[in-house]
Structure formats: structure tokens, C-alpha cells
N, C-alpha and C positions, 0 to 999 in steps of 0.2 A: 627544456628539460626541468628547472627549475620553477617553472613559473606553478602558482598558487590559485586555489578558490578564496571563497572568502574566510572559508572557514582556516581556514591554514593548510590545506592538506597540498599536497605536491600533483598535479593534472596527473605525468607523466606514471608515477606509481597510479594512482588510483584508475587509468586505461587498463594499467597490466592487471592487477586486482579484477577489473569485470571483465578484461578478457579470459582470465584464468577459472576464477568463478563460475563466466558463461560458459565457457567449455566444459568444467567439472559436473553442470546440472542440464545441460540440455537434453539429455537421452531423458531425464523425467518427465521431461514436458513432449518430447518427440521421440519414443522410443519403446520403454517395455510402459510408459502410460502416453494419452496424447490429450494435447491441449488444442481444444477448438477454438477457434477468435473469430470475432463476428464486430463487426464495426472498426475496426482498426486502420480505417481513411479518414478518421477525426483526425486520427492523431500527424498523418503529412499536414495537417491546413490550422497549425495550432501556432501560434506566436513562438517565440525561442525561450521567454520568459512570463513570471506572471500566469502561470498556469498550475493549477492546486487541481488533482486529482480525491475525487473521493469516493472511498469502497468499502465492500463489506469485507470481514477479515475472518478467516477461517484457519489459519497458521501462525507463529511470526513469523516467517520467513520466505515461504514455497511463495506464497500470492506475490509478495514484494517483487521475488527473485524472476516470476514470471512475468513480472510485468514490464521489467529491465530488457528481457527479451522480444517481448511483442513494440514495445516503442521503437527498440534500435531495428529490430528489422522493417517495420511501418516505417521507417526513416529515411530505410537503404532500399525501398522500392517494394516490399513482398506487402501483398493485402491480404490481411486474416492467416499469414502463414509465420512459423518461422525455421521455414525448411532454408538447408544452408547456412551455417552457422557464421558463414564470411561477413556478418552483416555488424560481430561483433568486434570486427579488427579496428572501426574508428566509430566506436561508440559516443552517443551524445553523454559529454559528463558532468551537463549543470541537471539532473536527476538526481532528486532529494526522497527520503523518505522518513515523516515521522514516526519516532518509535521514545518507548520510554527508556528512560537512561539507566535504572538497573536491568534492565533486558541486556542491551547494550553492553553490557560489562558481565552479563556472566557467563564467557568465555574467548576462547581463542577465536573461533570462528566468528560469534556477534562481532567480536571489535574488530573486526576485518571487514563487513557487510559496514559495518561502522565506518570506517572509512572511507569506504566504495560510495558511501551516500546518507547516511542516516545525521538527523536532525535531531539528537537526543531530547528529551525534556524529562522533567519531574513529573510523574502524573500527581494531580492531587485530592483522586480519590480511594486508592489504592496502594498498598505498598507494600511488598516481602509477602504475600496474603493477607494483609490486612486490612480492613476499609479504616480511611484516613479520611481528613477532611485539612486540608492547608490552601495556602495563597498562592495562586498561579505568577511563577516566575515572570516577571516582564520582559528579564533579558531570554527565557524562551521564546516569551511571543515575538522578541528584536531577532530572536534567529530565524525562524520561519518566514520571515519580512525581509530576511537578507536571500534566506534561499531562494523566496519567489522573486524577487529583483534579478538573482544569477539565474533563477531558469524553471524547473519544474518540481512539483511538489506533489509527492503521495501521501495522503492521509485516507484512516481509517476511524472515522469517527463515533464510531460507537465505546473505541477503545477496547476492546477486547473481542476474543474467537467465540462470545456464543452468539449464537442466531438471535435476532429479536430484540436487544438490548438495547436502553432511549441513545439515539444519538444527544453528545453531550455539546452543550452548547459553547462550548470554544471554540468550534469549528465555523458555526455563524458570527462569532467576534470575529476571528481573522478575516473571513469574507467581507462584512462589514468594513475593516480597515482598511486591509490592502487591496479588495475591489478585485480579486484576481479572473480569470473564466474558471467557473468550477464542474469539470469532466465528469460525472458518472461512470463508476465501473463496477457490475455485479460478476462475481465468480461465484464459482460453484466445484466441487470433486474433490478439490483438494483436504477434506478433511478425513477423506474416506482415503485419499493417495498415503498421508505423510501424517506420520504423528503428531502430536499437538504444537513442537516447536518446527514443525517442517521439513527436519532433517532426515530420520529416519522415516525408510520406505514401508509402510505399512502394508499395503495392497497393488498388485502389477493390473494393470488391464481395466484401468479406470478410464473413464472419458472425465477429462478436468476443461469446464470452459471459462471462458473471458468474454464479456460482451460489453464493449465500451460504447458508452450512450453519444449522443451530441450535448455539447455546453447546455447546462440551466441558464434561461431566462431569470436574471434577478436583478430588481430595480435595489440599487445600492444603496440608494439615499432612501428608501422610503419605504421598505420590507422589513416587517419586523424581525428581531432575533425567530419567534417564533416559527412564523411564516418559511425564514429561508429552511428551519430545523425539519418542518415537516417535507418541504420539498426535497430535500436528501435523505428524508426517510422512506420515501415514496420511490426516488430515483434509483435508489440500490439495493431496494425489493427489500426493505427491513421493517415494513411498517406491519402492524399485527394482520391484517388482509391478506400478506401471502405465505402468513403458517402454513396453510393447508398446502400448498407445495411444495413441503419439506417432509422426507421420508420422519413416521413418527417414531421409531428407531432410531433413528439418529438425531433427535430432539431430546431421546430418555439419555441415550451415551451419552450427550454433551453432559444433561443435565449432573446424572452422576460424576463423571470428572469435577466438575467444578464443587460439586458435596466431598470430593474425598478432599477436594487440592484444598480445601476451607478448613475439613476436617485435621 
């Protein structure tokens, strides 16, 4: 009952946290919306650790929270489903996800998703709305290197919910370091589902999908930063090649949020 991750947090709370959690949100993914999964037998044949997911991010929170649910039930035997929500009573709890650290703290709900898994960091080019330029924490980078060591790791490397945007290259430094397999996973619906922090339901009768790719090929020692950058630009469908298959609608709404949220 007592026993700890690395991070300090208590195993035994943080089970009840995503069981509570996963029961609170599953009718979103299986219910008045549905979540399609395709690929979801990567995930039974993946090591226990050492494993750094990366996707494209369309919420804070919906993609994270759906993703919690398609692993733990890819775990407990369902492929491409996650009908039966039984599959969240012994959840895998070395599942990490990075997220920035004032996210994380602007409320009750983050800092609970917070504790259920999140890897806080500083971002350092962005902050409160304003473009920042600072020095990447090291002891962020020693946490992410501790997460992958305890077990699996979500990142969304472009850093933020618009389409299109350069994956930033600290994601190919961690690769580089800690050498981990790096997953592939493009979603899609979820921005048309849930408002922009993922909580509120925006629209019912949405089809939201998940398509998790097989492990990148990347030689460690001898791929450049650049190299691996375009390969995960390529992998989670964010390279300028597949604009045209994004409704152009919902490339102007992004565009404008992001002008007022500046403004």
C-alpha cells in the first residue's frame, strides 16, 4: 500500500486515481462519441520500460486520457477495442506523460491527471502566452530518463494543439540519450469532440480515432538530430504533405483561437 514510483507518488492511490478517472471518461471515447483503434497489438509486444510514445496532440488532456485507456486494455487482451471497462481494475502504472508544468498546475483536475502520470517540465519557448526563449532544465531531461527507466512515456512533440507545427528538437535529444523504441501514434476527432483543454464536450456523435504505428527504425549512434526530427514528422502525419487532409475549416478555427489566445 505504501510502496512508491520514482517520482514519490504512492502506486496504491495513483491505481485508484485512473481507476476513478477511467471510469469518469469512458462513455467519451465509448458512448454518446466513439473511439476507433487500429494498431493496438504493438502495444501487447512492447518491453515493460524504455518505451517513449510520440504523437500529435489535439487537446491537453482527451488524447493523453485516451490513450491510458487503449494501452491498459491492449494489456488485458482487447485488440483495437475498449469495450468493457474491467480492463481498468489493475492498470499498467509505470505510464508517464509529458506535459508543461504550468498546465499542470492550473487546477484541481490537472494536478490529479498530475499525479495519475504527468512528467511536468518547463517549456522553453513559451509561457503564460508568451514566446520565451530559456535554458532547458537538465533535471527535466533526468526526469523523463527516470520515467523511461520505470516504464512508458507519452510525448507530444510538437508541443502544442495546432496542426502543422516544427516538431521541436528535444524530443530527438532524449532519443539520442536514452535510446528508448519510439511508438508512433496519430489521432484525429478529438478536437471537433472536446474543447481545447479536453474537458468540456463540445460535439456528441463524433468518430475520434487512434492509430498506433509500429516502433521507428532509428540507428542511435549515427542519425542525426535532424534525420530522427523528420522521421517523427512523417510518422504522426504532421509533415506539411498531409495539410490537404485536414478539413480547411478547421485549420481557419485553429488558426483563429490561437490569434485571439495571443491577442
Amino acid at each position: 500500500m505504501f510502496k512508491k514510483n520514482p517520482f514519490g507518488h504512492y502506486l496504491f492511490l495513483k491505481k485508484w486515481l485512473i481507476r476513478l478517472m477511467g471510469g469518469l471518461t469512458h462513455r467519451r471515447y465509448r458512448g454518446f462519441n466513439q473511439l476507433k483503434v487500429e494498431g493496438s497489438e504493438v502495444i501487447r509486444h512492447l518491453p515493460q520500460n524504455n518505451v517513449l510514445f510520440v504523437s500529435n496532440h489535439q487537446t491537453y488532456f482527451a488524447d493523453v486520457v485516451a490513450m491510458f485507456h487503449v494501452f491498459n486494455a491492449s494489456l488485458s487482451g482487447r485488440i483495437d477495442s475498449i469495450k468493457n471497462i474491467g480492463y481498468l481494475w489493475n492498470p499498467k502504472l509505470e505510464i508517464y506523460f509529458i506535459a508543461a508544468r504550468e498546465t499542470m498546475k492550473s487546477g484541481v483536475l490537472p494536478r490529479i491527471l498530475a499525479y495519475a502520470g504527468s512528467v511536468s517540465i518547463e517549456r522553453t519557448w513559451r509561457e503564460k502566452g508568451v514566446e520565451i526563449n530559456r535554458k532547458v532544465k537538465m533535471s527535466d531531461i533526468s526526469n523523463i530518463g527516470l520515467a523511461l527507466e520505470d516504464g512508458w512515456v507519452i510525448t507530444f512533440p510538437q508541443g502544442t494543439t495546432t496542426p502543422f507545427k516544427p516538431i521541436r528538437k528535444g524530443t530527438a535529444h532524449i532519443i539520442k540519450r536514452y535510446k528508448p523504441i519510439v511508438v508512433p501514434i496519430v489521432v484525429d476527432g478529438f478536437r471537433r469532440s472536446f474543447d481545447k483543454k479536453g474537458i468540456r464536450i463540445k460535439k456528441r456523435g463524433i468518430l475520434q480515432s487512434m492509430e498506433i504505428k509500429t516502433p521507428l527504425e532509428i540507428d542511435y549512434e549515427n542519425e542525426s538530430i535532424e534525420t530522427i526530427v523528420k522521421k517523427i514528422e512523417y510518422a504522426i502525419e504532421q509533415h506539411p504533405s498531409f495539410l490537404k487532409v485536414i478539413p480547411k475549416d478547421e485549420l481557419e478555427n485553429e488558426e483563429q483561437l490561437n490569434k485571439k489566445r495571443e491577442w
